[in-house]
C-alpha positions as CSV (number, residue, x, y, z in Angstrom):
1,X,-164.7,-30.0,53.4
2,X,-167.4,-32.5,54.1
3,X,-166.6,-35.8,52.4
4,X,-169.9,-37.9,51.4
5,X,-168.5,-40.9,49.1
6,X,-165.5,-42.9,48.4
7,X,-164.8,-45.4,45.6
8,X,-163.6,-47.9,48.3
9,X,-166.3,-50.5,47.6
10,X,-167.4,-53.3,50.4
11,X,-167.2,-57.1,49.5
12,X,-169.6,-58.0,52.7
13,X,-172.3,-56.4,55.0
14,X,-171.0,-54.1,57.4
15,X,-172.8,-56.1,60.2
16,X,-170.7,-54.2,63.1
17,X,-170.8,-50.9,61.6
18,X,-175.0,-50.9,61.2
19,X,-174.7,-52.2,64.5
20,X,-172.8,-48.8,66.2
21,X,-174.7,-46.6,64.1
22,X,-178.3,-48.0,65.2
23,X,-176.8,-48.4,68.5
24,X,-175.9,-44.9,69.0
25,X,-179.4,-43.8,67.6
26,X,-181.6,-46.3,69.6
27,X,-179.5,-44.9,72.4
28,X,-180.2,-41.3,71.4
29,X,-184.1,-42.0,70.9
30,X,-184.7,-44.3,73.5
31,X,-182.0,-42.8,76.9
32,X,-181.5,-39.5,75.9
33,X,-185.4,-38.5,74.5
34,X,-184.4,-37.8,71.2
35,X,-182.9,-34.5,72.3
36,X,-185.2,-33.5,74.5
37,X,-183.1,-31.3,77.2
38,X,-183.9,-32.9,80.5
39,X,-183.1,-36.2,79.0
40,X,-180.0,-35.4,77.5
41,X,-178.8,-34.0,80.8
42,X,-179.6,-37.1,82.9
43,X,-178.2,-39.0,80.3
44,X,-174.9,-37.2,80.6
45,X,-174.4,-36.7,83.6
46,X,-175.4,-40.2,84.6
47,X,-173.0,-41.7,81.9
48,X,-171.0,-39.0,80.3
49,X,-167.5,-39.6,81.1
50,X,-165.8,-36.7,83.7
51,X,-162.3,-36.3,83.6
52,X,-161.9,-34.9,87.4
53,X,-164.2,-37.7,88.2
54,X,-162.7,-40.3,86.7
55,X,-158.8,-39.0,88.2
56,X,-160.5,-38.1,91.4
57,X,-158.8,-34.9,91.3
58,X,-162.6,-32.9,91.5
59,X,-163.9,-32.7,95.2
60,X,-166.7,-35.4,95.9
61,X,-169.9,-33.8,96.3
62,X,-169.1,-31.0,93.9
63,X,-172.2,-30.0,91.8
64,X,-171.9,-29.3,88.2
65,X,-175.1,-27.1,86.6
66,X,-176.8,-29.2,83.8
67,X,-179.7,-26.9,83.7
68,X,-181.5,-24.9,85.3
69,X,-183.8,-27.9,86.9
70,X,-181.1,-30.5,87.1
71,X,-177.1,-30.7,88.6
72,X,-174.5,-34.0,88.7
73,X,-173.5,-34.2,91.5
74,X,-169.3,-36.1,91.4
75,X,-169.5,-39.4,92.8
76,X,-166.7,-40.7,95.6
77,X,-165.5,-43.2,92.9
78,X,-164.3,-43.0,89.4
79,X,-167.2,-44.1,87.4
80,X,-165.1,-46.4,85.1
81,X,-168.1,-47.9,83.0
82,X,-168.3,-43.9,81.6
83,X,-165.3,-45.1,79.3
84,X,-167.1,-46.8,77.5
85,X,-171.1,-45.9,77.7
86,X,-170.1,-41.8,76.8
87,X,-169.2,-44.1,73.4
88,X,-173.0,-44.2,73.1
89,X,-174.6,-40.9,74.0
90,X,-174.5,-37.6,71.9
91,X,-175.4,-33.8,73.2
92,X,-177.7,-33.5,69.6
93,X,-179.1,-34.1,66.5
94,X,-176.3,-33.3,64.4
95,X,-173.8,-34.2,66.9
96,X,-175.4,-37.8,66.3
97,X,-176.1,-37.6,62.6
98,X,-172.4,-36.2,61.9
99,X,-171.3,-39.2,63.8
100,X,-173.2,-41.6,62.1
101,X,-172.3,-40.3,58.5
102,X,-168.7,-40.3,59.2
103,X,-168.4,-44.0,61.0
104,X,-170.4,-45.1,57.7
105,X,-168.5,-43.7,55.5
106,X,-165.2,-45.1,56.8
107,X,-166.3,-47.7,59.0
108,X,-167.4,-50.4,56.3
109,X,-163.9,-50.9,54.4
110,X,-162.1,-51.0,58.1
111,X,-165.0,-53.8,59.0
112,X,-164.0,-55.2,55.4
113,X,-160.5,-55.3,56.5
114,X,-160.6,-57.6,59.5
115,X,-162.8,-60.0,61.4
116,X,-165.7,-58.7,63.1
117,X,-165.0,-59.3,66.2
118,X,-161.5,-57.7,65.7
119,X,-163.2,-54.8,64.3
120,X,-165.3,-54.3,67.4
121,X,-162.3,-54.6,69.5
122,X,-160.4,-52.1,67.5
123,X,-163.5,-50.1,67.5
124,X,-164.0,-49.6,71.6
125,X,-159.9,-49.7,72.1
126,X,-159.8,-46.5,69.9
127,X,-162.6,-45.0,71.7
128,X,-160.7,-45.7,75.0
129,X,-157.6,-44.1,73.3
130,X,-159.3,-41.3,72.8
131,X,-161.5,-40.7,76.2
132,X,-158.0,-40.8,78.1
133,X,-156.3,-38.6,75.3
134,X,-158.8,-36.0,76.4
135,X,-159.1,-37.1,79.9
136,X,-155.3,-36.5,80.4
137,X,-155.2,-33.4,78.6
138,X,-157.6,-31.8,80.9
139,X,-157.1,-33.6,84.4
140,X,-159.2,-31.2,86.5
141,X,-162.2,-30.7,84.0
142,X,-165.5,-31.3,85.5
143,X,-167.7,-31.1,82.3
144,X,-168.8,-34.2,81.0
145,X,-167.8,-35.7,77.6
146,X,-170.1,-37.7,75.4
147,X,-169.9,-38.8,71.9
148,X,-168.8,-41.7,69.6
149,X,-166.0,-39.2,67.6
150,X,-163.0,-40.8,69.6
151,X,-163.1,-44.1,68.5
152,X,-164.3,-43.2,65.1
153,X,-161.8,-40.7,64.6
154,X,-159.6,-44.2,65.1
155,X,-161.4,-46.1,62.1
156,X,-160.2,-42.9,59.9
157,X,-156.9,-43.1,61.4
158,X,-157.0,-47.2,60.4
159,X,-158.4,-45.7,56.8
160,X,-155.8,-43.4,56.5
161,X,-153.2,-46.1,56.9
162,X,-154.8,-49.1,54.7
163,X,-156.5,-46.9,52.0
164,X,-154.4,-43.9,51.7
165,X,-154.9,-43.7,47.9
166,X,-158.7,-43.9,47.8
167,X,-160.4,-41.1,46.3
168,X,-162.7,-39.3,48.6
169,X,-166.0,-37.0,47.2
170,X,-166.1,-34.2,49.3
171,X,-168.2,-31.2,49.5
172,X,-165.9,-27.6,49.6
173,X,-167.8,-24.3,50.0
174,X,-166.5,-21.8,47.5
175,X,-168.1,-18.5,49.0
176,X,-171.5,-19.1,48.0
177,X,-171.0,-21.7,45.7
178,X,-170.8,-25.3,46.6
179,X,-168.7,-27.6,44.5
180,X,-167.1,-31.3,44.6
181,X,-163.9,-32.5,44.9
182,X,-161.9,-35.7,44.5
183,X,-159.2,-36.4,46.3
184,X,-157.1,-38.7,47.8
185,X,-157.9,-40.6,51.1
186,X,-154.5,-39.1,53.2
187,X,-155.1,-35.5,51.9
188,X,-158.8,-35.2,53.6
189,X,-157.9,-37.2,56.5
190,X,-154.8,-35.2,57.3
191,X,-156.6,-32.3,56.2
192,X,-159.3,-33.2,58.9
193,X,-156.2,-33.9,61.7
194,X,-154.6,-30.3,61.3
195,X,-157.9,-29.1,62.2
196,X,-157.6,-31.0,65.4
197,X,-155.0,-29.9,65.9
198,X,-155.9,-25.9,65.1
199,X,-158.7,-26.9,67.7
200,X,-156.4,-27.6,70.6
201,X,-155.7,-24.0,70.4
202,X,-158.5,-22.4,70.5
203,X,-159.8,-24.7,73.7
204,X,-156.6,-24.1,75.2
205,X,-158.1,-20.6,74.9
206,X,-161.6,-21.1,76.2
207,X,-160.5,-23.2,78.8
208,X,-163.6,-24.4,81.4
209,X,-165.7,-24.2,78.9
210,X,-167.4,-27.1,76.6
211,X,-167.1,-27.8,73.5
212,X,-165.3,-30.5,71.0
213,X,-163.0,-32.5,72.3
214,X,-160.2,-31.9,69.8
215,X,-157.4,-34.5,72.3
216,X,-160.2,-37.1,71.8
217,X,-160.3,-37.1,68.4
218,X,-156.7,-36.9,68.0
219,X,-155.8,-39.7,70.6
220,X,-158.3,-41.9,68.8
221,X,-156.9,-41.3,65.3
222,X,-153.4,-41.7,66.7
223,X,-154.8,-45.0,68.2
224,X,-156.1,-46.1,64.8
225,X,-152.9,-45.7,63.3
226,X,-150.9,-47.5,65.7
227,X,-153.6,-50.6,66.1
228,X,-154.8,-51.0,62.5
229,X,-151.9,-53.1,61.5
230,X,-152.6,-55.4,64.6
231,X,-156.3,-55.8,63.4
232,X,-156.3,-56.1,59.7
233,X,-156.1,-59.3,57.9
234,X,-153.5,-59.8,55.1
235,X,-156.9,-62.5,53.3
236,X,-159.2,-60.1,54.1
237,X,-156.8,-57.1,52.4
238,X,-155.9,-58.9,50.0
239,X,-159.3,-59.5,48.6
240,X,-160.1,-56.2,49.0
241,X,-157.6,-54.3,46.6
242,X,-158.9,-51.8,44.6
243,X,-157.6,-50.4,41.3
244,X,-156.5,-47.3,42.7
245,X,-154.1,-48.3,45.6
246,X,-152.2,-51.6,46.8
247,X,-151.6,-52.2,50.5
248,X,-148.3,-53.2,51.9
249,X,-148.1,-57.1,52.6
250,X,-145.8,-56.7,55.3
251,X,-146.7,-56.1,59.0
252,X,-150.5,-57.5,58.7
253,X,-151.9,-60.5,60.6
């Protein structure tokens, strides 16, 4: 299922959200060469975020093959900026245009929901959540992990618990015939966590070798879950009811 609409209308500019998203592509255009493969392998290996770096529990001096011009090299230190700037950097085009699509589509009713500052807090705290879900899960990895699906993996947790009832368009492949379904907010979001979940499995499996960081998304969803009610604004919700679902009044700010 690939969800591309919901009925969850915004009452305000999603300021922050715009923000990320042309972040993350000015990022990707400007740092990482649009793609291009030398860039993208400086870019991650100068900022990606590596988990036996970051623990110290890789050898310094060990050299990790990029490509076949370029190695990184772990530093002495745990590069603790990486939290937060492997927020910013993607390994492609549709690893960055996935990204984008999904932090839009979710990202402007959590914005909606709270202050914008307190969004961009929740935002980066989830993304945190999520690199040391992943980080912790694989102590002793030395591949490097980029991407901005942690902490938006949070907002849809936050969704999941403020608009559970929203109906959510979603693409679903029928053999070769593509169709459309409706459905509610908490069935394509849990939907989307069992996968994470399935994921975990098969990485288990392939261990050493990259791929998606399935503990990352589901730290950062777990995050979202847990914080939302911290961040959110009883005003903000309550201006922002829809016809189709009520939140709870208790246990908002």
């Amino acid at each position: 299922m690939f969800p591309y609409h919901d009925e969850n209308k915004t009452l305000r500019t999603a300021v922050v959200t715009i923000g990320l998203v042309v972040t993350c592509v000015v990022v990707w255009l400007l740092v990482q060469g649009g793609g291009t493969e030398q860039a993208v392998a400086e870019s991650v290996c100068n900022f990606g975020l590596i988990p036996g770096e970051l623990l110290q529990t890789l050898r310094a001096g060990i050299s990790i093959p990029m490509t076949e011009r370029l190695v990184c090299v772990i530093d002495e230190g745990p590069e603790y900026r990486n939290l937060i700037t492997s927020m910013f950097l993607h390994g492609g085009w549709m690893h960055l245009l996935g990204n984008m699509w999904f932090l839009w589509l979710f990202g402007n009713n959590i914005e909606d929901s709270m202050t914008r500052p307190r969004y961009l807090l929740f935002y980066l705290l989830c993304g945190l959540a999520a690199a040391l879900a992943q980080v912790f899960a694989d102590q002793n990895s030395p591949i490097p992990m980029v991407g901005a699906s942690g902490a938006i993996s949070g907002v849809m947790g936050g969704y999941l618990v403020l608009f559970p009832r929203v109906k959510v368009f979603t693409f679903v492949p029928l053999g070769f015939v593509m169709t459309t379904l409706a459905l509610p907010a908490w069935v394509m979001l849990l939907y989307w966590m069992g996968l994470q979940f399935l994921g975990t499995i098969g990485s288990s499996l392939n261990e050493g070798e990259g791929g998606v960081a399935f503990w990352a998304h589901i730290g950062g969803f777990v995050a979202g879950v847990v914080l939302v009610k911290l961040f959110a604004r009883r005003d903000r919700l309550e201006a922002h009811q829809h016809a189709h679902w009520r939140p709870q009044q208790q246990g908002f700010r």
